[in-house]
LOLUM-112263 format. One line per 2 residues: number of its first residue (from 1); their letters; for each residue x, y, z of N, C-alpha, C. Coordinates in Angstrom, 2 decimals. Example, Ala and Ser with C-alpha at 12.3 -4.5 7.8 and 13.67 -1.06 7.14 Angstrom:
<nodes>
1) AS) 13.19,-5.69,7.80,12.30,-4.50,7.80,13.20,-3.30,7.80 | 12.85,-2.25,7.08,13.67,-1.06,7.14,12.90,0.03,7.87
</nodes>
This chain:
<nodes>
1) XX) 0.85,-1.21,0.00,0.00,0.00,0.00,0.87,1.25,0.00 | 1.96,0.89,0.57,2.70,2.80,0.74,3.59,2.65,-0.12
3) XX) 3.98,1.30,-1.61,4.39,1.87,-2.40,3.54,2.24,-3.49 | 2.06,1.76,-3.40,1.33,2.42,-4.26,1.00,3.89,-4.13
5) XX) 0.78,3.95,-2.76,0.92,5.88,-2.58,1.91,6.36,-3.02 | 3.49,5.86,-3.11,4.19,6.98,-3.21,4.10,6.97,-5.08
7) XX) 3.51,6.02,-5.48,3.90,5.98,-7.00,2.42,7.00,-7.51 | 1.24,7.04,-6.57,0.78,8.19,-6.75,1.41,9.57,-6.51
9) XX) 2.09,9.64,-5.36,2.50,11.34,-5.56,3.68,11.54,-6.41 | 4.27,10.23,-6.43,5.18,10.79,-8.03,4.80,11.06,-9.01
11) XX) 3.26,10.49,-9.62,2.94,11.04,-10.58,1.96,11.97,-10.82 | 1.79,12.85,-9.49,1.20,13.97,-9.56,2.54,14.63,-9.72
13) XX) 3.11,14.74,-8.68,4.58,15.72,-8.89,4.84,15.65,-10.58 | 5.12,14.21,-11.15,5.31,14.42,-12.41,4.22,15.29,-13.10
15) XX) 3.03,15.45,-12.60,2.25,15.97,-13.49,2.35,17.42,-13.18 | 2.47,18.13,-11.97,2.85,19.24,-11.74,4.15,20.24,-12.51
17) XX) 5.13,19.71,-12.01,5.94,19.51,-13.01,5.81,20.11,-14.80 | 5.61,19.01,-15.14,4.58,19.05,-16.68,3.58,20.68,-16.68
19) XX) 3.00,20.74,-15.63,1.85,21.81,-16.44,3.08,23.48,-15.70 | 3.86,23.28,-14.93,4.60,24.48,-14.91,5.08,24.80,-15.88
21) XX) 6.01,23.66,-16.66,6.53,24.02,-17.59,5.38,24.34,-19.00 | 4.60,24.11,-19.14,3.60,24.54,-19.96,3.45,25.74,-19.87
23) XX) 3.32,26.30,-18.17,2.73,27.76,-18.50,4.06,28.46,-18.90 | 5.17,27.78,-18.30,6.30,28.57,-18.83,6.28,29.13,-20.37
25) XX) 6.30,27.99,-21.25,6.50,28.01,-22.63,4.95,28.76,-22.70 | 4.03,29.01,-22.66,3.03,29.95,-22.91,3.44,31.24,-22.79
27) XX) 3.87,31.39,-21.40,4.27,32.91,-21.25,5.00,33.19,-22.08 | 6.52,32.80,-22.32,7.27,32.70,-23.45,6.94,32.87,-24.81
29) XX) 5.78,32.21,-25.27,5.49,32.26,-26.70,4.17,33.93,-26.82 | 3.94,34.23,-25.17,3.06,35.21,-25.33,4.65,36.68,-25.92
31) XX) 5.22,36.33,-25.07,6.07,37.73,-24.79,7.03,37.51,-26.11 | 7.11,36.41,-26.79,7.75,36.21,-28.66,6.96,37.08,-29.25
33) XX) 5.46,36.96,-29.03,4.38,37.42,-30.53,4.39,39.00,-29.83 | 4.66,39.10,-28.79,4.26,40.82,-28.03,5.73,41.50,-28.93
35) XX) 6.92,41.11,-28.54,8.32,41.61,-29.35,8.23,41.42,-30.73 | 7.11,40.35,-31.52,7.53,40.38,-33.00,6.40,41.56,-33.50
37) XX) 5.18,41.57,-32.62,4.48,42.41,-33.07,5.19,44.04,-33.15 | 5.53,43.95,-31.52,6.10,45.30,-31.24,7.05,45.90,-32.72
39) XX) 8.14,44.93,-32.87,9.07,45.16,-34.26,8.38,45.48,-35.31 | 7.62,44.55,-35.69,6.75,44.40,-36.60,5.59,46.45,-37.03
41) XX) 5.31,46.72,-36.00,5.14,48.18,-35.51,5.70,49.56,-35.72 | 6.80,48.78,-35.34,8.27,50.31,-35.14,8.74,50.29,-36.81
43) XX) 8.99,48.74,-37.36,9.87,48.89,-38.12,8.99,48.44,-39.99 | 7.98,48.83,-40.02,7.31,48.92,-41.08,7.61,48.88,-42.06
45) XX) 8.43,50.31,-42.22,8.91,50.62,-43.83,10.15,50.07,-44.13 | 10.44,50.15,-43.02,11.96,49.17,-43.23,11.96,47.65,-44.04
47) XX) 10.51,47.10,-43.40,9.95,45.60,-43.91,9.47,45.24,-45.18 | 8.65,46.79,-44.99,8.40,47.10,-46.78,9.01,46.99,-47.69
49) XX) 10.22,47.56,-47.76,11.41,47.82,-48.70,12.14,46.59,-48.60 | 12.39,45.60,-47.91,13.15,44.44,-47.68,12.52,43.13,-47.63
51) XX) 11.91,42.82,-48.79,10.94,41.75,-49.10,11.55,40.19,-48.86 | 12.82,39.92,-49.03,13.57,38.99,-49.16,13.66,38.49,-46.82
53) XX) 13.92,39.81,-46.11,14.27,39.82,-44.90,12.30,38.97,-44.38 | 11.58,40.05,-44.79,9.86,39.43,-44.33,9.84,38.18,-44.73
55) XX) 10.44,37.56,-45.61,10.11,36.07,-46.20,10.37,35.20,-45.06 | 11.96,35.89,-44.96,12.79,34.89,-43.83,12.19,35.10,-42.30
57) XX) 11.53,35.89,-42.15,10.98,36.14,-40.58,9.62,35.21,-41.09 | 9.22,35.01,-41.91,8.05,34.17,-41.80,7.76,32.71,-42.02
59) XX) 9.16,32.41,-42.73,9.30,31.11,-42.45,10.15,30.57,-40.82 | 10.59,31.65,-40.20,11.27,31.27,-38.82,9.89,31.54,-38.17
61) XX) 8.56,32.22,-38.14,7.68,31.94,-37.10,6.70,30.79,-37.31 | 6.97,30.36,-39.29,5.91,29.28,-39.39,6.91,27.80,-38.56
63) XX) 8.09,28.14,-38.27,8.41,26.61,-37.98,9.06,27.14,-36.72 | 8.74,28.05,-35.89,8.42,27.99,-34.34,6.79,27.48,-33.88
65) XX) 5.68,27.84,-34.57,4.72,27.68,-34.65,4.46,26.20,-34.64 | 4.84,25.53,-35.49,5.64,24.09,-35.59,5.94,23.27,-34.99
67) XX) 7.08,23.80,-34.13,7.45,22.88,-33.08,6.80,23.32,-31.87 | 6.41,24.63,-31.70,5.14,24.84,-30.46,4.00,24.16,-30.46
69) XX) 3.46,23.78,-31.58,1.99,22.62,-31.73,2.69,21.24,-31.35 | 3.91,20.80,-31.75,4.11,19.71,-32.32,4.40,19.60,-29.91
71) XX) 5.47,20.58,-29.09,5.58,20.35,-28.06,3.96,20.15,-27.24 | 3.02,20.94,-27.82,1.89,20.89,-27.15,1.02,19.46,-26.79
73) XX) 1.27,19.33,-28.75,0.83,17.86,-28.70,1.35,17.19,-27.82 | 2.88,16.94,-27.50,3.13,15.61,-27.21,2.92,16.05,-25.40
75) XX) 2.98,17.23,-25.14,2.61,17.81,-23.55,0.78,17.08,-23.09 | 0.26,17.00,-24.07,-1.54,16.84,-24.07,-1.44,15.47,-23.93
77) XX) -0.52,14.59,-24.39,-0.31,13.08,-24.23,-0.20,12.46,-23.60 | 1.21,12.74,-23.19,1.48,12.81,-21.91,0.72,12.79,-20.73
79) XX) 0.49,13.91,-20.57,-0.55,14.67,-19.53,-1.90,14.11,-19.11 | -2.15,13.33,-20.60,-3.50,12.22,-20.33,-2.98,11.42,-20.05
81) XX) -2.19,10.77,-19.91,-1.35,9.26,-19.97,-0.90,9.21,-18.48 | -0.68,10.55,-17.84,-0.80,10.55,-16.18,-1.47,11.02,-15.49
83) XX) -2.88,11.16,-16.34,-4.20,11.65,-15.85,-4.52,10.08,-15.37 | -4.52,9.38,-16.59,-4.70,7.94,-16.35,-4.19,7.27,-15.14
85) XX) -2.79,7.30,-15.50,-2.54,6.59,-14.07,-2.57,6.84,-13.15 | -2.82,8.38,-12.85,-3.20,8.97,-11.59,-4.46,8.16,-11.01
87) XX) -5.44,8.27,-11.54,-6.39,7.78,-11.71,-6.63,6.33,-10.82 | -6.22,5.85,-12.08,-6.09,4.00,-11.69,-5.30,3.86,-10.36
89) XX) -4.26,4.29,-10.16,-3.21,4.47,-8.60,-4.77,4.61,-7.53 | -5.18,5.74,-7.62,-6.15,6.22,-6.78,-6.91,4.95,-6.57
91) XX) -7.37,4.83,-7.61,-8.88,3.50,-7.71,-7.95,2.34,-6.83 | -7.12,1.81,-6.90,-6.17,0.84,-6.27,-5.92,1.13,-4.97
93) XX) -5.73,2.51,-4.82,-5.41,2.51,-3.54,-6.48,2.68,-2.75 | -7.98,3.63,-2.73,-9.08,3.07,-2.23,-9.78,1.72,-1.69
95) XX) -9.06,1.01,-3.04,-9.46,-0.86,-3.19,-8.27,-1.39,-1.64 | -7.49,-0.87,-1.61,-6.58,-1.57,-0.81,-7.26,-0.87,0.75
97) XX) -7.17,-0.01,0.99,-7.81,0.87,1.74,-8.71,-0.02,2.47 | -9.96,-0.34,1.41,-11.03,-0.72,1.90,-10.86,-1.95,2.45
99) XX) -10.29,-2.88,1.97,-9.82,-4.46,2.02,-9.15,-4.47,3.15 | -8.32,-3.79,3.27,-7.47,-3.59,4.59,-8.35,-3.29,5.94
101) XX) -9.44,-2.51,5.77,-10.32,-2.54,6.61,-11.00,-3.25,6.92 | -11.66,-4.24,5.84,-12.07,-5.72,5.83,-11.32,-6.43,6.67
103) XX) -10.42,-6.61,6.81,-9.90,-7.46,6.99,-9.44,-7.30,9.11 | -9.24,-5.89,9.26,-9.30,-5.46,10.24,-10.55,-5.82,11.24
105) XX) -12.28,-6.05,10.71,-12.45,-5.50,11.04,-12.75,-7.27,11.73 | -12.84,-7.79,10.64,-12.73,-9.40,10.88,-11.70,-10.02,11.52
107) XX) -10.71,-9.44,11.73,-9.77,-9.92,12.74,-10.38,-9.46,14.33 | -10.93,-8.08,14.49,-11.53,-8.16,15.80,-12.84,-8.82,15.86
109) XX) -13.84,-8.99,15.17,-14.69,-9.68,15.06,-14.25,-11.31,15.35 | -13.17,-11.77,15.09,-12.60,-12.92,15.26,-11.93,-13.19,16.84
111) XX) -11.46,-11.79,17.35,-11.07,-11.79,18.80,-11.86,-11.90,19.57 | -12.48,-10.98,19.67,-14.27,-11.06,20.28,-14.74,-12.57,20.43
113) XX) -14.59,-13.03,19.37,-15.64,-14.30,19.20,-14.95,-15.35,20.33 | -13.17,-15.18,19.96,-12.17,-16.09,21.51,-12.81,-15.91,22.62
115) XX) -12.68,-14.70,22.88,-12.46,-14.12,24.17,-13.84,-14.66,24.48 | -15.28,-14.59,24.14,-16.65,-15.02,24.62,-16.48,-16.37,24.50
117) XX) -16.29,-17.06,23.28,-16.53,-18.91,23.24,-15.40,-19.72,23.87 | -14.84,-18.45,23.91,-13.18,-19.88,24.47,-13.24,-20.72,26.00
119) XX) -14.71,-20.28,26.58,-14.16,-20.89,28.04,-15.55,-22.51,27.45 | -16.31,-22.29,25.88,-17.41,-23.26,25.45,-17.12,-24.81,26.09
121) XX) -16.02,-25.00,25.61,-15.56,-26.66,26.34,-15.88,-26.85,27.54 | -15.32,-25.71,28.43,-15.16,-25.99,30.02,-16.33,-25.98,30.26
123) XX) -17.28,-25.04,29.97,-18.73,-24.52,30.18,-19.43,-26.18,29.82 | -19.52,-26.81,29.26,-19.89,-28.11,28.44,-19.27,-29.25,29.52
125) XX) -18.54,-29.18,30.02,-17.93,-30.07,30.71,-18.94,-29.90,32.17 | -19.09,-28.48,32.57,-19.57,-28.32,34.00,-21.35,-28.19,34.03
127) XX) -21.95,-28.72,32.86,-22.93,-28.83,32.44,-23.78,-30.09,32.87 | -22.56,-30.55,33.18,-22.76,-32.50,33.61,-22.85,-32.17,35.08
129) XX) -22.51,-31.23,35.83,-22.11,-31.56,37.19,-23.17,-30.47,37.59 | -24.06,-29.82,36.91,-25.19,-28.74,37.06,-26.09,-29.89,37.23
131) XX) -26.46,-30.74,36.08,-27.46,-32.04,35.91,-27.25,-32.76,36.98 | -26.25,-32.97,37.82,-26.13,-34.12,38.90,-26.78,-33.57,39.73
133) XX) -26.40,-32.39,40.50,-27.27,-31.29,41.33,-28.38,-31.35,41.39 | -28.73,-30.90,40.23,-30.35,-30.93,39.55,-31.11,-31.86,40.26
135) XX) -30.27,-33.02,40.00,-31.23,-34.33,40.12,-31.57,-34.44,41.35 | -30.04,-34.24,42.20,-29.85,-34.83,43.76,-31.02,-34.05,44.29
137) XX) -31.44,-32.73,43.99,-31.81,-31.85,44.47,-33.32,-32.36,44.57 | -34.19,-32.49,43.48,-35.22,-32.85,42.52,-35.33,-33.94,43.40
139) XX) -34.69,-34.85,43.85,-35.15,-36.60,44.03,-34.46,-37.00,45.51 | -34.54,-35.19,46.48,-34.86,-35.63,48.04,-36.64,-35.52,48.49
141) XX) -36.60,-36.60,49.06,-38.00,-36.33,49.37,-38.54,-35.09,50.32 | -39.49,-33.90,49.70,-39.52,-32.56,50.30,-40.48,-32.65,51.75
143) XX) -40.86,-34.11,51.81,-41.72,-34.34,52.92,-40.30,-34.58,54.26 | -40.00,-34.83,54.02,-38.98,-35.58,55.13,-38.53,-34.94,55.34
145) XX) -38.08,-33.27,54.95,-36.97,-32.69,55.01,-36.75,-32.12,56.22 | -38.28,-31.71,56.91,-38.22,-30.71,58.25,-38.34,-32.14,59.46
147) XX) -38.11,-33.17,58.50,-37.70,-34.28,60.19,-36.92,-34.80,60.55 | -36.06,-34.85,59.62,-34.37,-35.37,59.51,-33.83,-33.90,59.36
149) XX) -33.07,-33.98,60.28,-32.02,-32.44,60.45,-30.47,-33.07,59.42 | -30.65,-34.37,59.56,-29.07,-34.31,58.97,-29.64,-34.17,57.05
151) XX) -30.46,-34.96,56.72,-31.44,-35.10,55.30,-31.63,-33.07,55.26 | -32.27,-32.39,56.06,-32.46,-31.15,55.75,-30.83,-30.65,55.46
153) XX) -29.80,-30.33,56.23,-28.53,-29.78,56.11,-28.20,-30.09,54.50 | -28.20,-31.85,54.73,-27.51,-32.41,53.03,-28.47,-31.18,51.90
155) XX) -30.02,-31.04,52.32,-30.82,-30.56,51.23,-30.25,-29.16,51.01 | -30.00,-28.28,52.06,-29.71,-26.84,51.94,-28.46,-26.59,51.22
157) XX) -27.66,-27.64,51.78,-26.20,-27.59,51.11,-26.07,-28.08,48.88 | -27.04,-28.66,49.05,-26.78,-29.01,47.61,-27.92,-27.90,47.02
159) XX) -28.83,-27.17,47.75,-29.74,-26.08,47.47,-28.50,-24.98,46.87 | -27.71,-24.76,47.78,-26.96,-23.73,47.98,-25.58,-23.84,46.99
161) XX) -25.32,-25.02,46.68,-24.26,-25.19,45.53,-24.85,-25.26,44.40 | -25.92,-25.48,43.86,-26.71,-25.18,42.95,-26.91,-24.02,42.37
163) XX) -27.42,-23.05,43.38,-27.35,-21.98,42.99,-26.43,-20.94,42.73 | -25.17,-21.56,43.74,-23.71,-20.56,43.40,-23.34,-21.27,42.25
165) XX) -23.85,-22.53,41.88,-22.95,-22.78,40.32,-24.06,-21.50,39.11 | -24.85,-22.11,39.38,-26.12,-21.11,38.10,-25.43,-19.40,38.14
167) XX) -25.14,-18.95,39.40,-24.81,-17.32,39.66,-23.45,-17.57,38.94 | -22.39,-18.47,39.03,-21.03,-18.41,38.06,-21.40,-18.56,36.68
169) XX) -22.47,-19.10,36.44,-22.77,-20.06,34.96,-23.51,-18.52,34.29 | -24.39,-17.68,35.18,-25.21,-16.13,34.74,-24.08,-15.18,34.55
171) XX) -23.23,-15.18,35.50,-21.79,-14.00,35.08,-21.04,-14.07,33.93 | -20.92,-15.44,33.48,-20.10,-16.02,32.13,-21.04,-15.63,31.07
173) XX) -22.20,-15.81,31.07,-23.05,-15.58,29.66,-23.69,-16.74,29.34 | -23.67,-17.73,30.55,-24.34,-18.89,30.42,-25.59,-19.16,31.13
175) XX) -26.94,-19.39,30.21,-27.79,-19.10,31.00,-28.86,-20.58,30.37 | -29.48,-20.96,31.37,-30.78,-22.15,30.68,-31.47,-21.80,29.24
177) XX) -32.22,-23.05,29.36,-33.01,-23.14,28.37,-34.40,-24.20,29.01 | -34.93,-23.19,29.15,-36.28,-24.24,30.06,-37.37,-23.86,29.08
179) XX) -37.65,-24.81,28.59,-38.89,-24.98,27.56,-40.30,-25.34,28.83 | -41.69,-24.91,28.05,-42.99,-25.57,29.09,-43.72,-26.04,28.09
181) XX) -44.28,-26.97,28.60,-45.12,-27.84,28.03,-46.21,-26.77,27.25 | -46.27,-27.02,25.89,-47.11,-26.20,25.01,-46.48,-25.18,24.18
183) XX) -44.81,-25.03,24.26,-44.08,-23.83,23.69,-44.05,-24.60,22.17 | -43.54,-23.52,21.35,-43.33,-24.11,20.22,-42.13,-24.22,20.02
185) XX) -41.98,-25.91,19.21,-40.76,-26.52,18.87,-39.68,-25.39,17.97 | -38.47,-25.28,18.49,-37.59,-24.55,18.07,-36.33,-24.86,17.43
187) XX) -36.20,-25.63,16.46,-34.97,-26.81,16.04,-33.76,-25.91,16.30 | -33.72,-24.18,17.08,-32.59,-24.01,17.32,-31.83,-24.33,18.62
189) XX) -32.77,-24.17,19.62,-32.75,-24.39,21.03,-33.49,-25.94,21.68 | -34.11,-26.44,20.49,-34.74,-27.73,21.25,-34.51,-28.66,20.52
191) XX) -34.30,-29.98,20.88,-33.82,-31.56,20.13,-35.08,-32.40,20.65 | -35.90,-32.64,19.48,-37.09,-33.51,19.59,-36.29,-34.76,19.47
193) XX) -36.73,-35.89,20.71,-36.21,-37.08,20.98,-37.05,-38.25,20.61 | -38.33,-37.66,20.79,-39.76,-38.85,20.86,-41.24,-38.02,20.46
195) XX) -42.06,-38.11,20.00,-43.43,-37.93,19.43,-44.21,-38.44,20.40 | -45.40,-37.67,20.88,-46.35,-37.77,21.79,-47.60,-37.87,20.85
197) XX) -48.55,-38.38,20.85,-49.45,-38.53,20.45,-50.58,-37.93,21.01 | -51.33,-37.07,20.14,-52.60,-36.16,20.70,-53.34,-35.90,19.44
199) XX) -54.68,-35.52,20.05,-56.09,-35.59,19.12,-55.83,-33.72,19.08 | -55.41,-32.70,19.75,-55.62,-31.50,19.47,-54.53,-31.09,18.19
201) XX) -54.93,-30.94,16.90,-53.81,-30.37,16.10,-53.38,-29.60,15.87 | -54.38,-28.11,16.98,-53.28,-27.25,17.04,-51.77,-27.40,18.11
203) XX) -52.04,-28.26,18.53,-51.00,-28.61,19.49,-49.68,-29.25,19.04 | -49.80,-29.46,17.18,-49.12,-30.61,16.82,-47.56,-29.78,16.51
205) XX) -46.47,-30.44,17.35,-45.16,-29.95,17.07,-44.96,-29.01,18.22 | -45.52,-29.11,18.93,-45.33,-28.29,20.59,-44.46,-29.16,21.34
207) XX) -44.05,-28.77,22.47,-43.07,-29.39,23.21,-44.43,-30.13,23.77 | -43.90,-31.52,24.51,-45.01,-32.36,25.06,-44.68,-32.28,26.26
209) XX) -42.80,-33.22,26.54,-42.80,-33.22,27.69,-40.95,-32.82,27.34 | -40.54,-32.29,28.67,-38.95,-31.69,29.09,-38.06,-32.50,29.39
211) XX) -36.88,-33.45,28.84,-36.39,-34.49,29.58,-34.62,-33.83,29.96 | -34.23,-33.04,29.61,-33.38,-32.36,30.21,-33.27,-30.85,29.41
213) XX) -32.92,-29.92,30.30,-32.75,-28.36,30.09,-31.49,-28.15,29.15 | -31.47,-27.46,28.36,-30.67,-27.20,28.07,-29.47,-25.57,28.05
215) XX) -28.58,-25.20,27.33,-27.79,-23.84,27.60,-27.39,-23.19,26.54 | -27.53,-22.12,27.07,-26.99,-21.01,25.67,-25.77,-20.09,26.25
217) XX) -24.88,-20.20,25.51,-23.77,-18.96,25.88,-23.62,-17.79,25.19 | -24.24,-16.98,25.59,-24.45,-15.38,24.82,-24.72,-15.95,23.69
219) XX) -26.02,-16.07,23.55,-27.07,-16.25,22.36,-26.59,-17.10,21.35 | -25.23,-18.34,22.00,-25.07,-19.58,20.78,-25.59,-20.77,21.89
221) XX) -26.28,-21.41,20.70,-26.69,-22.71,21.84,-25.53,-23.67,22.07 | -25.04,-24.47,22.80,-24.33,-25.25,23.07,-24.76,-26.73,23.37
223) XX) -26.40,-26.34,24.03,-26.71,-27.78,24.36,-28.39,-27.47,24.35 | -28.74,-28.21,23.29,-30.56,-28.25,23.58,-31.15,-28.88,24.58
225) XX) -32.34,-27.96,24.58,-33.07,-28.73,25.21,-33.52,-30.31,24.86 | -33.78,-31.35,25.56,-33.73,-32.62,25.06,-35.45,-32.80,25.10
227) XX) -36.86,-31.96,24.49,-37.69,-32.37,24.44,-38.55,-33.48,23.96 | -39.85,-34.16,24.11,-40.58,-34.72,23.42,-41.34,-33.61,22.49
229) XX) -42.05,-34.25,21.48,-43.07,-32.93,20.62,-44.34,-33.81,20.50 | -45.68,-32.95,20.74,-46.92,-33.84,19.81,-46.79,-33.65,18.92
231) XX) -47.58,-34.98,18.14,-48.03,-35.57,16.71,-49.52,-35.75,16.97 | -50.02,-34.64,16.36,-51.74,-35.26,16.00,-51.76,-36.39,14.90
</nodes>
């Protein structure tokens, strides 16, 4: 990229360059015709009388005239020819410009994405040890609890690690997926396992029944829900 810039300002400089010397030779060819006129003025009769001298002054301005068209031309050529590549340089270097930004912007877009999914494995691993909880929790009997003091302690304590895992699992960006009976099936967040059978068909393709929860980490799923669905 910064040797395509500099090969743009060389060929502006070149083109700068180029049109100074243009106005040069303009001014020049102004202040020739101002002195031939001027002569031309003063010295009249002199020109009159010397027919052979006017010949020769007019074939020296027809072939200054001459090579002044002939420099112009090839100055106008030129001059387009690094209009052009001025041009194209520019268009290239915009193109690079932009691409370069592309590419920037997808490399942080790509950091971002580490820095949030990179802990996904571990998160997946401690997903298993949320479900054990779950269960232990789920499958003490809630009758017994206020008569056994040692059965109540075990209950509070796995109450209470439960919930400090969910409060680590909410700070990370990891949060459930609890479907209810009647939601509609979501093939992004839910994994139909089994077909329930029912006579209501608006009901058909609803969650039936919940057989494990599943998780999302900042809005990517990682693990569906493991539902049933009705089939009318």
């Amino acid at each position: 990229m910064a040797t395509m810039a500099n090969m743009w300002i060389r060929s502006a400089q070149r083109l700068s360059n180029i049109t100074q010397i243009h106005a040069t030779r303009q001014v020049l060819r102004s202040a020739h015709r101002s002195r031939f006129w001027s002569t031309t003025a003063t010295d009249t009769n002199s020109q009159t009388n010397d027919t052979p001298k006017t010949s020769e002054n007019t074939e020296s301005n027809d072939a200054t005239k001459s090579e002044i068209a002939q420099i112009e031309l090839k100055w106008k050529e030129e001059k387009s020819k690094l209009e052009d590549d001025l041009k194209s340089f520019k268009d290239k270097y915009v193109r690079s410009l932009a691409e370069t930004e592309n590419v920037r912007q997808r490399m942080i877009k790509q950091i971002e994405d580490a820095k949030a999914f990179g802990i996904q494995g571990f998160c997946k691993d401690l997903l298993e040890v949320a479900d054990v909880l779950n269960m232990a929790v789920d499958n003490v009997p809630k009758e017994e609890v206020p008569k056994n003091v040692h059965l109540k302690n075990l209950f509070d304590g796995l109450t209470m690690t439960e919930s400090q895992l969910q409060k680590a699992f909410n700070k990370h960006g990891l949060v459930k997926i609890e479907p209810k009976v009647g939601d509609k099936f979501d093939p992004y967040v839910h994994e139909a396992m089994f077909q329930v059978p029912t006579e209501n068909k608006e009901s058909n393709s609803n969650v039936a029944v919940v057989n494990k929860i599943g998780y999302k980490l900042k809005e990517r799923t990682i693990r569906p829900a493991i539902v049933g669905v009705f089939k009318a």
